[in-house]
TORVEX-220141 format. One record per residue (C-alpha): residue in three letters; x, z, y. Coordinates in Angstrom, 3 decimals. Last residue first. Layout:
N
residu=Ala; x=X; z=Z; y=Y
...
***
This chain:
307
residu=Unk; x=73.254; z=66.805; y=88.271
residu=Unk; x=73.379; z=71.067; y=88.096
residu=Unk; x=73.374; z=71.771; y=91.658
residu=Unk; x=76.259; z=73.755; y=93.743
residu=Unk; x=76.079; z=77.358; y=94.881
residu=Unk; x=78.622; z=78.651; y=97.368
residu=Unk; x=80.989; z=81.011; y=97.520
residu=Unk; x=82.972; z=79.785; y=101.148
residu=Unk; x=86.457; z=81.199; y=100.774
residu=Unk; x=87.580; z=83.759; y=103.508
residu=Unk; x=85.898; z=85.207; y=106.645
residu=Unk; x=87.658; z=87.785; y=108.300
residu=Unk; x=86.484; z=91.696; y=109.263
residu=Unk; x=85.125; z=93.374; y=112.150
residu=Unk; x=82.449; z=94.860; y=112.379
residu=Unk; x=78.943; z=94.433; y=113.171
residu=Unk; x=75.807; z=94.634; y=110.455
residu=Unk; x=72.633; z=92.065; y=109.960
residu=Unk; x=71.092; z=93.898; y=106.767
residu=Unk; x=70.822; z=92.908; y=103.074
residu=Unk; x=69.681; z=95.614; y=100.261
residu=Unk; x=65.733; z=95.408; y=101.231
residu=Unk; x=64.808; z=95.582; y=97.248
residu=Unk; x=63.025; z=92.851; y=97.287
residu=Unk; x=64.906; z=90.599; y=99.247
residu=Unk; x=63.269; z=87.872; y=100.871
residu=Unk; x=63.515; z=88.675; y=104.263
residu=Unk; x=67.206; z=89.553; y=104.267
residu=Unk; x=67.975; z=86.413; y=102.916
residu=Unk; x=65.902; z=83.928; y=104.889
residu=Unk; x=68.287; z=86.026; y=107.944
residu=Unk; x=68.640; z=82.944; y=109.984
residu=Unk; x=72.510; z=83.909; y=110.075
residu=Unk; x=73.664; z=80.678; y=110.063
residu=Unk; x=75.839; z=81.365; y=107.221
residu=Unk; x=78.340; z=78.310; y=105.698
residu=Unk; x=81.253; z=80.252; y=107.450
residu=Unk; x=80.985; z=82.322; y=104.427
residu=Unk; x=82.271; z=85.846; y=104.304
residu=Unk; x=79.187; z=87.853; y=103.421
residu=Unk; x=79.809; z=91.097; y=103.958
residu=Unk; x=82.275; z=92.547; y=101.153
residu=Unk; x=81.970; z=94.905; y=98.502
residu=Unk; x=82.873; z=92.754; y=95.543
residu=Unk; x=78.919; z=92.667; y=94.213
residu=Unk; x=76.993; z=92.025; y=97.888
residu=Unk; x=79.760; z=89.345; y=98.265
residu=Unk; x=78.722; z=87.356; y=95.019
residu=Unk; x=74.605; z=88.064; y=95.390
residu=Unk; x=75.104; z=86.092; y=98.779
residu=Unk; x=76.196; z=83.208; y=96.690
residu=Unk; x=75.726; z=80.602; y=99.983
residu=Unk; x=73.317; z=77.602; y=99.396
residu=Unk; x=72.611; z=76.789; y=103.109
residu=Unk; x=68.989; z=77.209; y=103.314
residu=Unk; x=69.277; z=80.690; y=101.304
residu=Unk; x=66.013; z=80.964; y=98.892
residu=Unk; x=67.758; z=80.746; y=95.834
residu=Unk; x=70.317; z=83.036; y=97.034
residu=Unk; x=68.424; z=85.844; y=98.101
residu=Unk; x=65.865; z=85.781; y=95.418
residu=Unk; x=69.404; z=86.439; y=92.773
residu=Unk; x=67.814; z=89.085; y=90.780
residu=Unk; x=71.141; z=90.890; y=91.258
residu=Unk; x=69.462; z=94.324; y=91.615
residu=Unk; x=71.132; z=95.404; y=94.929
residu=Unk; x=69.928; z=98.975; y=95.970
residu=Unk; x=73.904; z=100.095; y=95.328
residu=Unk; x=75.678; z=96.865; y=96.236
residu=Unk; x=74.244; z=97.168; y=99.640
residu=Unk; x=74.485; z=93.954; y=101.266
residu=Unk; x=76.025; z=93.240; y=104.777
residu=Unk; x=75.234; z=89.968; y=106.553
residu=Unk; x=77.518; z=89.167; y=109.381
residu=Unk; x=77.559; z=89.746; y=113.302
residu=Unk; x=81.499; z=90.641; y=114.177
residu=Unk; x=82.490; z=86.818; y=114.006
residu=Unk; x=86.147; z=85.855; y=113.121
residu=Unk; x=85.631; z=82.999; y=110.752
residu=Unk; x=83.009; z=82.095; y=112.858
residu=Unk; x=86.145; z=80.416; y=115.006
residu=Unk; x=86.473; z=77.619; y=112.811
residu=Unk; x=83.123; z=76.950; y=111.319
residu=Unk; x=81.823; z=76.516; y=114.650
residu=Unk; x=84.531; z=73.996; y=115.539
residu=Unk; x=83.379; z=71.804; y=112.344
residu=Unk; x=79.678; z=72.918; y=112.372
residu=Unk; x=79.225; z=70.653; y=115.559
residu=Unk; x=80.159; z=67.185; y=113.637
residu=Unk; x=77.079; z=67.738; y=111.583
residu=Unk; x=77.315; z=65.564; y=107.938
residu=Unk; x=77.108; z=67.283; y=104.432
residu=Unk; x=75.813; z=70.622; y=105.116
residu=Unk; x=73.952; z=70.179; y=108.239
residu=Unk; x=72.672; z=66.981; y=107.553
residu=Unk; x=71.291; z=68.082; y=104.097
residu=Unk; x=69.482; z=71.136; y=105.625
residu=Unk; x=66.276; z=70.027; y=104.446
residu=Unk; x=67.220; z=69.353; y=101.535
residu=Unk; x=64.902; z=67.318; y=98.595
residu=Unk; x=68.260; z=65.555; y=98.485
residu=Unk; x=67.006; z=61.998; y=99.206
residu=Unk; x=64.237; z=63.278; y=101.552
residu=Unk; x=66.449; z=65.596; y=103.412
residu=Unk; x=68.971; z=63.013; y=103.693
residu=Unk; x=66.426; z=60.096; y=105.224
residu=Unk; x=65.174; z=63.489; y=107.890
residu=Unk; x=68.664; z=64.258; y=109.017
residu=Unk; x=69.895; z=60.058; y=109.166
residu=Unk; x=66.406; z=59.387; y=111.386
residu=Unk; x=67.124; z=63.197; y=113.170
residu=Unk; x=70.589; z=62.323; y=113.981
residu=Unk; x=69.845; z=58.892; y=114.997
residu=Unk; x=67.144; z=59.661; y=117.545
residu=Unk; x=69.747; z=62.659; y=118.810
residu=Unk; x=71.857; z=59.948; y=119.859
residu=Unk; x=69.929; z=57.453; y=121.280
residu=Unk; x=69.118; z=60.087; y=123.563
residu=Unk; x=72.120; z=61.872; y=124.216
residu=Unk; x=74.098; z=58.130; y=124.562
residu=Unk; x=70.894; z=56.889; y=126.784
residu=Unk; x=71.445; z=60.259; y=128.557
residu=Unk; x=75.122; z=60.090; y=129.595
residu=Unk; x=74.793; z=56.106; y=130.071
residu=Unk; x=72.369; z=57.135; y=132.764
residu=Unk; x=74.692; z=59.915; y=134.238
residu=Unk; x=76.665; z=62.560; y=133.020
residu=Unk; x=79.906; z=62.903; y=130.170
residu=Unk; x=79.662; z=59.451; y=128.903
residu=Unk; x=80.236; z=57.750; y=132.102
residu=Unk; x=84.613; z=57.316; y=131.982
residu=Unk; x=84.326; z=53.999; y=129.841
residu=Unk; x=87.925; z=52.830; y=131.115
residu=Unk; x=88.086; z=50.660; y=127.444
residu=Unk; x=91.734; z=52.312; y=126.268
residu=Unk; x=91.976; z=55.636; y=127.863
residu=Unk; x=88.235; z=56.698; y=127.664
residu=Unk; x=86.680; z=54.685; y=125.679
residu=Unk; x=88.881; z=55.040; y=122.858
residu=Unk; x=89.349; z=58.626; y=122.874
residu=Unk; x=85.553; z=58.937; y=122.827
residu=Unk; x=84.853; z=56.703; y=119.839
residu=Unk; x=88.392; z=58.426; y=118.515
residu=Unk; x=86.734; z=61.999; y=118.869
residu=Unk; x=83.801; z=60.922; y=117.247
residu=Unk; x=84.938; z=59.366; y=114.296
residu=Unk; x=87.153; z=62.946; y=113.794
residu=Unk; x=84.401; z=64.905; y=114.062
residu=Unk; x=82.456; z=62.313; y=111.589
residu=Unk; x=85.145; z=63.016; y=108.888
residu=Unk; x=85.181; z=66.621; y=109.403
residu=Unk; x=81.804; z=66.082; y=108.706
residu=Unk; x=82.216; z=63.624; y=105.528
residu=Unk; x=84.836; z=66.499; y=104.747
residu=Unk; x=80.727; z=69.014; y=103.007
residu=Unk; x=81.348; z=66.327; y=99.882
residu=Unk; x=83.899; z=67.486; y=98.594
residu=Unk; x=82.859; z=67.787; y=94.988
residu=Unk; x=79.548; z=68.763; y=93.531
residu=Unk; x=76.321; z=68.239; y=96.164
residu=Unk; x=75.238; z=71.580; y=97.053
residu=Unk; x=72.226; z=73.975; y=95.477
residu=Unk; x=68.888; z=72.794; y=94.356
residu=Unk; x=67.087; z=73.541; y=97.865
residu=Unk; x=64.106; z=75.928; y=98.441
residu=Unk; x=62.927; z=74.636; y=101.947
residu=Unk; x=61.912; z=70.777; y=101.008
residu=Unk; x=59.270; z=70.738; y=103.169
residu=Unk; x=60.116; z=69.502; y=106.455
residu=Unk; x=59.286; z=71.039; y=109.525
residu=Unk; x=62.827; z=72.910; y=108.606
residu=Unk; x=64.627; z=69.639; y=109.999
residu=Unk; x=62.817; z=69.577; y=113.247
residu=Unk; x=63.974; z=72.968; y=114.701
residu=Unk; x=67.421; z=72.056; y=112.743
residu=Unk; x=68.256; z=69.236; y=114.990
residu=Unk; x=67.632; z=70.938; y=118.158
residu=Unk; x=69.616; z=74.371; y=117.440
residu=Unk; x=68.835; z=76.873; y=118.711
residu=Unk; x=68.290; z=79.897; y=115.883
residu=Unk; x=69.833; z=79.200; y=112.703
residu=Unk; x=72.972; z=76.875; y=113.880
residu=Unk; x=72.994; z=78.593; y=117.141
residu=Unk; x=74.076; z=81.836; y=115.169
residu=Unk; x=76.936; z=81.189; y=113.594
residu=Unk; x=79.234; z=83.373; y=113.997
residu=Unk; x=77.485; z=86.301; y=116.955
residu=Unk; x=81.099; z=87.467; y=118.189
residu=Unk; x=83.433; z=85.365; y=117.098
residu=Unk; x=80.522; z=82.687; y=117.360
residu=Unk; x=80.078; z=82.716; y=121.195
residu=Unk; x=83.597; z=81.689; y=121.929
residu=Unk; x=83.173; z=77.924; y=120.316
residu=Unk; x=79.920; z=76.653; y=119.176
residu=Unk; x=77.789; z=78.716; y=122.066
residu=Unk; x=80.183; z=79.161; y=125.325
residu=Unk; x=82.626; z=76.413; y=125.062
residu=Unk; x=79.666; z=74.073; y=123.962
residu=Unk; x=77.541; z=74.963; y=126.680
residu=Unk; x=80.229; z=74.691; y=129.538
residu=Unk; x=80.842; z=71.462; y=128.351
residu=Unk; x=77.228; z=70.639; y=128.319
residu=Unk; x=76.910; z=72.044; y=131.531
residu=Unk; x=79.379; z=69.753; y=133.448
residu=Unk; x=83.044; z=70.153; y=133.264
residu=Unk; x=83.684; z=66.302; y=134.250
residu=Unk; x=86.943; z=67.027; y=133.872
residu=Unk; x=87.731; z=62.829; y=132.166
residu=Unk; x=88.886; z=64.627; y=128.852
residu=Unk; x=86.961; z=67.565; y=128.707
residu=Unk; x=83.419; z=65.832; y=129.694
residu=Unk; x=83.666; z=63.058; y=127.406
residu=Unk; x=84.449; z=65.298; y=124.463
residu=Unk; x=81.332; z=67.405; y=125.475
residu=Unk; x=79.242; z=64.035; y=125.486
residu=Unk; x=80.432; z=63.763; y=122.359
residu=Unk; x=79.434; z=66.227; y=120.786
residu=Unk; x=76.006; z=65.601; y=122.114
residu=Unk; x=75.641; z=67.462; y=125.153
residu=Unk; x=74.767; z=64.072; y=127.175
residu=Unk; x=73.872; z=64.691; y=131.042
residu=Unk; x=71.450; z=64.154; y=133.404
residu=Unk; x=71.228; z=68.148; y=134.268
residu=Unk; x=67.653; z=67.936; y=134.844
residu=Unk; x=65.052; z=65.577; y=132.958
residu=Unk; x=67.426; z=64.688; y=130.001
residu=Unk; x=70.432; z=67.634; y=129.583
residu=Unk; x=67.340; z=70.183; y=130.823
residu=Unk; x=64.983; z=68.890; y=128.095
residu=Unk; x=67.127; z=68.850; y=125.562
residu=Unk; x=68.061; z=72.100; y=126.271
residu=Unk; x=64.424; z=73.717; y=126.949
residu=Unk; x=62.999; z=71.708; y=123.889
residu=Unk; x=65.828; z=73.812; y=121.614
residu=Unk; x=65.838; z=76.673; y=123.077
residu=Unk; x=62.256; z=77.970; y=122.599
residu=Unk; x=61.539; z=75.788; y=119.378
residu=Unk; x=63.919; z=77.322; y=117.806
residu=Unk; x=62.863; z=80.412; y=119.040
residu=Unk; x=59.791; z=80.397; y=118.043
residu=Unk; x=60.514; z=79.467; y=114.588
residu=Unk; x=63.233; z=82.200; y=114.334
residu=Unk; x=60.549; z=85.063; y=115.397
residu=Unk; x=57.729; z=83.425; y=113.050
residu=Unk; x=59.849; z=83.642; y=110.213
residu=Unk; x=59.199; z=87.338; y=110.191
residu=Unk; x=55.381; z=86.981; y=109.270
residu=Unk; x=55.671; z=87.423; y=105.934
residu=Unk; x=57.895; z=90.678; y=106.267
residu=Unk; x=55.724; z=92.526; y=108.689
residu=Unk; x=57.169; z=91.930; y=112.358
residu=Unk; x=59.639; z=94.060; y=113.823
residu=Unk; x=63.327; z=92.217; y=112.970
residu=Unk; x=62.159; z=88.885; y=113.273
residu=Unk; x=59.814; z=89.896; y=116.479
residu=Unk; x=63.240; z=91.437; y=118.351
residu=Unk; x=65.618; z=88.428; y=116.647
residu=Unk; x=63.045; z=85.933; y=118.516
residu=Unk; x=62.842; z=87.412; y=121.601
residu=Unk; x=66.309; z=88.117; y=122.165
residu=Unk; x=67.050; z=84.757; y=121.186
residu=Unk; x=64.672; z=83.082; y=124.025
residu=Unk; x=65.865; z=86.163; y=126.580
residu=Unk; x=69.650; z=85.105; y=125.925
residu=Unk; x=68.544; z=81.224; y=126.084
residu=Unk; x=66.653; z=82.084; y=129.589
residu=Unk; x=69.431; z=83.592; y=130.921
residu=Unk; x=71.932; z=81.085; y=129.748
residu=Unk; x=70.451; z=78.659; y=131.344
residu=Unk; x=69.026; z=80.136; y=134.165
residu=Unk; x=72.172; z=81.908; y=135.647
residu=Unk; x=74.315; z=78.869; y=134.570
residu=Unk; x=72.450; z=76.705; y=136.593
residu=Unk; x=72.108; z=78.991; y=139.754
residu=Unk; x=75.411; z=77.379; y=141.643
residu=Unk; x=77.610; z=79.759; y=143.094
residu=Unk; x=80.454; z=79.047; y=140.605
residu=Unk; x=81.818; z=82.582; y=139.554
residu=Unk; x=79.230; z=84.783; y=140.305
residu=Unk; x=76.454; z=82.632; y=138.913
residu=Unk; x=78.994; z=81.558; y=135.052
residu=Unk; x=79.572; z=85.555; y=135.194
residu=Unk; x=76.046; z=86.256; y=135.808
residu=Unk; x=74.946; z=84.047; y=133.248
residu=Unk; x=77.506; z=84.777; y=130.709
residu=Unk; x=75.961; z=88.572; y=131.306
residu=Unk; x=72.544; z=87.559; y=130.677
residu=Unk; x=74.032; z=86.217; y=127.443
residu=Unk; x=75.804; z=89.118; y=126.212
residu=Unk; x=72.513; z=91.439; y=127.089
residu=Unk; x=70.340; z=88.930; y=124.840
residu=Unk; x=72.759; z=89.445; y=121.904
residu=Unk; x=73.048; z=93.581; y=121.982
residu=Unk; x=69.409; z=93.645; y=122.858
residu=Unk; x=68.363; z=91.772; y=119.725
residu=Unk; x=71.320; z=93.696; y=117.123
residu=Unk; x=69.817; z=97.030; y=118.387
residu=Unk; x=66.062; z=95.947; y=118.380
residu=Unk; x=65.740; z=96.513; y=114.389
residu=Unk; x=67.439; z=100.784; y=115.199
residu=Unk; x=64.566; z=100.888; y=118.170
residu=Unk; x=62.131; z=100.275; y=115.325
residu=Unk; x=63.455; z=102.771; y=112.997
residu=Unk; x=63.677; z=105.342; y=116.042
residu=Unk; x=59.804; z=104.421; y=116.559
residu=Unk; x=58.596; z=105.378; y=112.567
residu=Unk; x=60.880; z=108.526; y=112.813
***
């Protein structure tokens, strides 16, 4: 019994790595070059990993899994657009990339992880690779008061926007065409990423948030909230075991009312989750569970601070 429970926690693992590995022989077969074979490869193994020990290990020792591969993915892809590919996968850098065909990796990266890969897997890049957030939860503030009230979470739709008339700009007005690969490519990354973390790290001190940036700010949760909408990998709460004691939701990085979708029936909806599964491992009662099916997100229930 004790090994088919185990093989049941590697399911959801296996299911994600295999999708990858077979991006990367698609993106092999279909180009001829080996890039996409060992990126995606090695991200598919690097999540694979992770989800395997998160779903294995004792329940303290769970965050190890996401931690690793964090860390994993995230030095690998900066390192690769730097040292490597020569390239800026900043948002922009994808922008660049579309609009002047310069389909280098990071384009190929973005179509593949922030825009197809989440109707399948939602938003799992935001709670498992992504750069900023492997330095954001080094910081302390882990248990956050709830959201801002108001509409706070445009400012990102806001910064999308910003960024797409930088780009726009450049492009067809200024004849900047080197924002896609190159030297300027990587000074923009660089520079970049710098101010991300310096704005990430000053929010998550003024909001005792970690996740401040993310909530308030990242351009890259606008198309990933889009198509998550449709993902088959969701949380699923059993309304039966669940005791509302609420331990899911005061523990969930990004504020959703997890206790709200357990009670109607539902999986949770949000297109706030980044699956990093905080909930699952703090439940008492072990009534949340990664699940697939097939259902559409509706109205983000979210928890806001008393100010």
């Amino acid at each position: 019994m004790k090994n088919a429970f185990e093989f049941k926690k590697l399911i959801v693992p296996g299911v994600v790595m295999l999708a990858f590995w077979g991006i990367a022989l698609w993106g092999y077969l279909v180009s001829g070059y080996t890039q996409p074979l060992i990126m995606f490869g090695y991200i598919g193994t690097s999540l694979g990993v992770g989800l395997g020990l998160y779903g294995t290990l004792p329940k303290r020792q769970k965050p190890i899994g996401r931690r690793l591969t964090l860390f994993l993915i995230g030095l690998f892809l900066v390192g690769f657009a730097i040292f490597m590919g020569h390239e800026n996968v900043q948002i922009e850098g994808f922008l660049f990339g579309l609009l002047t065909g310069v389909i280098q990796m990071g384009v190929i990266h973005y179509f593949i992880a922030k825009i197809v890969g989440p109707l399948l897997f939602g938003r799992l890049w935001c709670g498992w690779a992504c750069w900023a957030v492997m330095v954001l939860d080094l910081l302390p503030f882990k248990r956050p008061a709830g959201r801002l009230p108001g509409k706070w979470g445009w400012l990102r739709y806001l910064h999308f926007g910003l960024s797409l008339a930088l780009v726009l700009l450049l492009v067809y007005v200024v004849g900047f065409r080197a924002g896609a690969a190159g030297t300027a490519a990587v000074t923009w990354f660089i520079v970049g990423n710098l101010a991300y973390y310096a704005i990430g790290i000053g929010l998550a001190y003024a909001l005792k948030d970690n996740r401040a940036f993310c909530k308030y700010l990242c351009p890259v949760s606008v198309p990933l909230k889009l198509t998550s909408r449709f993902a088959l990998l969701k949380i699923k709460g059993d309304a039966a075991k669940c005791t509302a004691c609420h331990a899911c939701e005061k523990q969930c990085p990004m504020d959703i009312r997890i206790s709200d979708y357990t009670a109607a029936g539902t999986r949770v909806l949000s297109t706030e989750c980044s699956l990093c599964q905080t909930c699952i491992t703090v439940c008492p009662k072990d009534a949340l569970k990664l699940s697939f099916g097939f259902d559409l997100s509706g109205k983000d229930l979210l928890r806001e601070r008393v100010v």
